[in-house]
N, C-alpha and C positions, 0 to 999 in steps of 0.2 A: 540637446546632446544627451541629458541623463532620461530620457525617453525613448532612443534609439540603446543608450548602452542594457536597461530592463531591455526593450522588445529583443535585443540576439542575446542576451542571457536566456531570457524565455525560450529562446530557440536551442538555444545546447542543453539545456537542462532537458526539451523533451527529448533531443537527440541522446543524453548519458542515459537517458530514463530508461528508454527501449534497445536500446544497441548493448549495454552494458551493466550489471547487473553490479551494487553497492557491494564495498570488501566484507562487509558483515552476512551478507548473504551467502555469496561465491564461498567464506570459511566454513560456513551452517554444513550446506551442500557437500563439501569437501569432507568435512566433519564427520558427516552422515555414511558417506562409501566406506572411511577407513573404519567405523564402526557396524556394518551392513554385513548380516550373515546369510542372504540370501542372492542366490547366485542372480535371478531373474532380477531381483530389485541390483544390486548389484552393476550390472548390464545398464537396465535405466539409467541409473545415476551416473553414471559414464557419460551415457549417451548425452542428457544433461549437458553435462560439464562440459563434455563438447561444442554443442549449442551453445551455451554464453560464451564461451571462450572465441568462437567461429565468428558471434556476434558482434563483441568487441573487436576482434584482429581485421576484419574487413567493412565495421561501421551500418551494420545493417539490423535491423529489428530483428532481436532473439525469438520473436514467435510474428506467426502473422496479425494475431489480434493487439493492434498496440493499444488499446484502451480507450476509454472514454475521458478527457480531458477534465483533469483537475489541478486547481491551484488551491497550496494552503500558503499564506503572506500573511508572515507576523511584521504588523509596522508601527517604526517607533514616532510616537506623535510629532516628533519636531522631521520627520522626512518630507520632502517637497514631492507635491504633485500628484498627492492619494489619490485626488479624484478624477485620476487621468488611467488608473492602473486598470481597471475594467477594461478600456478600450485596449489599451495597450498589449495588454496579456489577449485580446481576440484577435487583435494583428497577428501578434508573435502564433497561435496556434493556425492561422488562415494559411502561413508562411513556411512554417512547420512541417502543415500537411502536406505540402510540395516538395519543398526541398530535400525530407528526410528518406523516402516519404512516410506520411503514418497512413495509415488504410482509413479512410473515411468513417466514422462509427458515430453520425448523430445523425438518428434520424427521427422526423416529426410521427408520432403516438397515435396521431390521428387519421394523418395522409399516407403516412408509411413512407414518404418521401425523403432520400438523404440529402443533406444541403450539402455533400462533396466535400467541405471542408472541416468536418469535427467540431464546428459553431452552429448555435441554435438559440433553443429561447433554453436559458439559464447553465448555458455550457456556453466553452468553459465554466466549469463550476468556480467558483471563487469561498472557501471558508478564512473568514479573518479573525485576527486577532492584534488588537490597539496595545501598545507598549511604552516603556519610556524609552529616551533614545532617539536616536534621530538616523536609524539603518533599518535596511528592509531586508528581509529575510524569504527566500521563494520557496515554497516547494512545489514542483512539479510531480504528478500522480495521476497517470496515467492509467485508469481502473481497467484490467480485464473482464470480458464479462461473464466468460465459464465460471470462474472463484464467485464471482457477484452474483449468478445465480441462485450457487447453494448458500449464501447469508442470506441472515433470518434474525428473527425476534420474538420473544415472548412474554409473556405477562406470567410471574410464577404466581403463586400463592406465597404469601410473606411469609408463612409458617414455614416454608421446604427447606430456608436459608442456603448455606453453602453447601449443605448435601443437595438439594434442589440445581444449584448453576451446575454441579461438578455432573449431574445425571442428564440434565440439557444437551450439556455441550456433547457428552460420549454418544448422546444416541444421536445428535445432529451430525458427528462426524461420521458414525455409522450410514446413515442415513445418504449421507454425501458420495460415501466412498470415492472412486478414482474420478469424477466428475471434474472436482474442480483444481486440477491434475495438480496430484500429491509427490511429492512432500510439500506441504503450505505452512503457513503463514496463519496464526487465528489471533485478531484483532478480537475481545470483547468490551464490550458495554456493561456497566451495571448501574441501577439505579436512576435518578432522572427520572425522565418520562421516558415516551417512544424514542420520540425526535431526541432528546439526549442522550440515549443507549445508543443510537445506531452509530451517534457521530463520534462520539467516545470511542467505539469498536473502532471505526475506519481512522481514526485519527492516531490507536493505537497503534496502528499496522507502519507509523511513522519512525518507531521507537528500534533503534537497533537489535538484533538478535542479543547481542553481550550486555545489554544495559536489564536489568532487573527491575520492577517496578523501585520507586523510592521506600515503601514504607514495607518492613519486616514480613507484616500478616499477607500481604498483598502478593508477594514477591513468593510466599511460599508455597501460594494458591495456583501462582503459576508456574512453578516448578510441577506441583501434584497433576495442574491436566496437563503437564508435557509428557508424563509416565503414563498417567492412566488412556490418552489419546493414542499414544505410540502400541499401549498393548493391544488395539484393537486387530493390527497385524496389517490393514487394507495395504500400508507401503506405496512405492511412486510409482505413480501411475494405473495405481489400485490393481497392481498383481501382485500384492502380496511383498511383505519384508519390515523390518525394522522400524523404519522412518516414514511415519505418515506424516505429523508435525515436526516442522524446522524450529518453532520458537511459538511458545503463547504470552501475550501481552495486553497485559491488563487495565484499562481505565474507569473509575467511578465517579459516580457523583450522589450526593444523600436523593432517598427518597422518600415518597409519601409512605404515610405511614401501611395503606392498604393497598399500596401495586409494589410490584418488585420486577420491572423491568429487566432484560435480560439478551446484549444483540450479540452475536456473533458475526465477523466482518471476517468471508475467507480470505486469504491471498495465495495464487498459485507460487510457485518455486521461480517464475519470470518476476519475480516483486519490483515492479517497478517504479523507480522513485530517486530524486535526484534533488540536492537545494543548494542555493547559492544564497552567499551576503553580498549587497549592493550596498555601498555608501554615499551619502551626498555628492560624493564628489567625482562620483563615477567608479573607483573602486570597487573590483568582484574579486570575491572569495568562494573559490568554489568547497564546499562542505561532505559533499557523501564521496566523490570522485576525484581522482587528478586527473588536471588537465593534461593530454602531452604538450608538450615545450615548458612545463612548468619547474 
């Protein structure tokens, strides 16, 4: 039973993911027009808010690209059947991909072949995290791969320090312009290695617009690239305005002493992402969304 109630959780979660865009987003966006002094940007962001709203009121993917299939699942040790959730979560996206539908987006590297259903070798992606507790926590991350394009990484010189990230990130936004169709979303990395910057970034991209990092210094680091990003002027959809960043969200981890890692993870204005708590006992609690009938 508590196998079938994860696999159609997994199923509505990619269904809110893509059909319906989380309240902290949709208020970003909202936020963004009533502060938007250019007519053309202006117009976009309209058009926007139409599109998710169109999405949600008739249940259909806000963009065509619904992503490349991910799972982040924090579980709490005393939960039943961990090592059944790999399968379970390839069910639910094989199921997914039909019923919803999501557009097929795994394809093999080598053969160039799509396997039809958005499963392959190491997708669904699975990122975990072991807890106390005995409840599972999903999230559903359905990556686009326009914004996944323009993320990147770098190695600074440990000398550049915060004036070094803060000169990175403006000229990678430059750099990007309306590519990875703006207003976005920028998840960074700091510190770590590679492989820990990059997951840091993308895992930051989980963290609501309204929530500030936890710690003072951090928090005001990302208020600074949310002004110095915005003055670049590129705006949504890169014709120019106001609003090129919705929110920047910041995660670290110590490093060596002679690299200074550095990832930026885009995410376009479809930010899509949805998570549910599931308990032993079969109880879901849905977290980013309401249900209707709830």
């Amino acid at each position: 039973m508590l196998d079938a109630v994860i696999e159609n959780t997994a199923i509505n979660l990619l269904k809110l993911a893509v059909t319906e865009l989380p309240l902290d987003i949709k208020q970003g966006i909202k936020m963004a027009l009533e502060q938007e002094r250019n007519d053309i940007a202006r117009n976009q962001l309209n058009t926007i808010i139409k599109n998710f709203e169109l999405g949600a009121n008739t249940n259909t993917p806000i963009c065509q690209d619904t992503g490349t299939i991910i799972f982040y699942l924090t579980v709490g040790e005393k939960f039943p059947i961990i090592s059944r959730l790999p399968q379970i979560l390839k069910r639910a996206t094989k199921r997914a991909s039909e019923i919803i539908p999501l557009r097929p987006n795994a394809v093999n590297p080598f053969t160039n072949k799509n396997s039809g259903d958005n499963t392959g070798k190491y997708i669904p992606f699975i990122n975990w995290e072991i807890t106390s507790g005995d409840a599972l926590k999903i999230t559903a991350f359905p990556k686009g791969g326009g914004s996944e394009n323009t993320s990147t990484i770098r190695m600074l010189n440990p000398g550049l320090g915060i004036k070094g990230i803060k000169r990175f990130i403006v000229d990678t936004i430059i750099l990007a312009g309306g590519k990875p169709c703006t207003p976005v979303i920028l998840g960074i990395g700091i510190g770590g290695g590679t492989d820990i910057a990059i997951k840091l970034a993308k895992k930051a991209l989980l963290r609501p617009l309204s929530r500030h990092h936890a710690e003072s210094e951090v928090a005001k680091l990302e208020e600074e690239l949310l002004i110095l990003t915005n003055m670049t002027g590129i705006g949504p959809m890169g014709l120019g305005g106001d609003t090129t960043v919705l929110g920047v969200n910041i995660e670290y981890a110590h490093r060596h002493p002679g690299s200074f890692p550095v990832a930026i993870a885009f995410q376009c204005w479809a930010a899509r992402k949805a998570s549910a708590k599931i308990s032993p006992d079969g109880r879901v609690e849905y977290l980013t969304h309401k249900i209707k009938g709830d």
